[in-house]
C-alpha positions in Angstrom: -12.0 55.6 18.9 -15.2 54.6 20.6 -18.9 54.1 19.8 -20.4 57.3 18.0 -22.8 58.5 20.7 -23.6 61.7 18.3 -26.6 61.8 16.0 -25.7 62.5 12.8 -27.9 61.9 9.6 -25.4 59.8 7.8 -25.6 57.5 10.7 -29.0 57.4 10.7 -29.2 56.4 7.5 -27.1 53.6 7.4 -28.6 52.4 10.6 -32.5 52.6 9.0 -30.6 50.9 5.6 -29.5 48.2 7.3 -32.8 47.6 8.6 -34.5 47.9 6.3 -32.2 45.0 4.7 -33.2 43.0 7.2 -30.8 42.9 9.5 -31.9 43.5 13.0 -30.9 46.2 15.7 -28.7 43.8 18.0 -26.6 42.8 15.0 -26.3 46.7 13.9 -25.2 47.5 17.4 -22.2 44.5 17.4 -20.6 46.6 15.1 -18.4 48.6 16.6 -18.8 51.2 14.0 -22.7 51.7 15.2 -23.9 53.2 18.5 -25.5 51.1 21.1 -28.7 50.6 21.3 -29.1 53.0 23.8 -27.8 55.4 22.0 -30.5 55.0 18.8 -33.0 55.0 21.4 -32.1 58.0 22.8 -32.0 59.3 19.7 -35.9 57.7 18.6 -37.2 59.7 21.6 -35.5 63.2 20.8 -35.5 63.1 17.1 -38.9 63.0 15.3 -38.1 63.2 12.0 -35.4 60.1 12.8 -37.8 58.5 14.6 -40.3 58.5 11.2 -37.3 57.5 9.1 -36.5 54.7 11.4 -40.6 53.7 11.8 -40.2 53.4 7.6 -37.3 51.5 7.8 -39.0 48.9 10.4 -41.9 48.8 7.8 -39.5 47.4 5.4 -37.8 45.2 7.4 -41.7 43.3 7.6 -41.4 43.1 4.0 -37.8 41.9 3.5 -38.7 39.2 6.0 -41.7 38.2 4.0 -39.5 37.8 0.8 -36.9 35.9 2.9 -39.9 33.6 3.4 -40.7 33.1 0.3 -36.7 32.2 -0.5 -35.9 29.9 2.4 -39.2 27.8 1.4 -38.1 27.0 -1.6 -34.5 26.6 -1.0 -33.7 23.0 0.1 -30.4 23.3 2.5 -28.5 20.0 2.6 -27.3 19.0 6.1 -26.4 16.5 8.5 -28.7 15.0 11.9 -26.9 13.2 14.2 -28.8 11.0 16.9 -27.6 9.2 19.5 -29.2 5.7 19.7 -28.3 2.8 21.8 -26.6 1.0 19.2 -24.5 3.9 18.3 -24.7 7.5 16.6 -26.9 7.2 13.6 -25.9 10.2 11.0 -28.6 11.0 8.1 -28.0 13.2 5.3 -31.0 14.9 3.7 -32.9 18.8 3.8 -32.6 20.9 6.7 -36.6 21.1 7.0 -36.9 21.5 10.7 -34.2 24.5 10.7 -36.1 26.0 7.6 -39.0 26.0 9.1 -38.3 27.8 12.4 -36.7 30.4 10.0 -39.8 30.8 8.4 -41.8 30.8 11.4 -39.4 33.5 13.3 -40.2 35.4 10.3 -43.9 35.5 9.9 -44.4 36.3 13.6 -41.7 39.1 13.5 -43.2 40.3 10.5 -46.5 40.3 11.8 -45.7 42.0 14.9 -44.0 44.6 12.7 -46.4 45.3 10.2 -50.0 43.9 11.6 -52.5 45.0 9.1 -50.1 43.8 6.4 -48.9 40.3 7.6 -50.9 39.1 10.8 -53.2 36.5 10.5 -55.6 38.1 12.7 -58.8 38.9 11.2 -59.2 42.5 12.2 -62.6 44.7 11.5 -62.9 47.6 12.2 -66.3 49.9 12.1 -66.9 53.7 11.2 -70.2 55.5 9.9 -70.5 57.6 7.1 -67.3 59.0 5.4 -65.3 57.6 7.6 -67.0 59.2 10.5 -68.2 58.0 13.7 -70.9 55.8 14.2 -74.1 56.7 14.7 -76.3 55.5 17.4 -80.2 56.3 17.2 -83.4 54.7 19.2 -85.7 53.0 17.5 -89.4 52.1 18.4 -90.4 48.3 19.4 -93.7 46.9 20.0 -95.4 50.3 19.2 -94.3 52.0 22.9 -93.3 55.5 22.7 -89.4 56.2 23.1 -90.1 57.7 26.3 -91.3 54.3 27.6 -88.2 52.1 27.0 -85.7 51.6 29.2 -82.0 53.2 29.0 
């Protein structure tokens, strides 16, 4: 039997679970179980109330990442570097820290592309006028000239 090509909610739900996990489209698509991406694109662009569900699920994913974070920081993860000197191959034993923190790194930018407002470190500001309105824009007088007189 091949890839399901077919929406169906019960896919949909495992596919926005599994994100929502953490676990990123390419690897749910490996699984021969799970439609190809193209398929769940297809699907984003025709479905609307799939392509919410799936929106939520990416929304999650930015906080699963942020916990995975917080737990590959403070697990050390014993491993070996070999380097190649010319006096031989020098082997050291100790934490992975290098490794750790490209996991962490790959995760705060993933999470801050996924979920901006929440996790980027951008300073964003945004400006609106009363209740949440527009702005309002009014001339004022300077040096005493009538409104008429001042230039556009």
């Amino acid at each position: 039997m091949g890839r399901p090509t077919t929406f169906t909610q019960e896919l949909a739900d495992l596919i926005c679970e599994r994100l929502a996990d953490g676990e990123s489209l390419r690897a749910i698509c490996l699984d021969d179980s799970m439609p190809a991406r193209a398929s769940i694109f297809k699907w984003l662009g025709e479905n609307k109330s799939f392509s919410d569900q799936y929106a939520r699920a990416r929304e999650a994913q930015a906080d699963t990442m942020a916990d995975e974070i917080l737990h590959i920081a403070d697990t050390p993860v014993m491993g070996q570097k070999t380097v190649s000197k010319a006096t031989g191959i020098e082997i050291t034993e100790g934490d992975m820290i290098e490794h750790r923190r490209l996991q962490v790194d790959a995760r705060k930018w993933l999470a801050a592309k996924m979920a901006p407002k929440k996790y980027s470190e951008r300073l964003m500001s945004e400006l609106t006028g009363a209740n949440g309105g527009p702005i309002q824009v009014e001339r004022i007088r300077l040096n005493m000239k009538p409104v008429e007189e001042l230039p556009e």
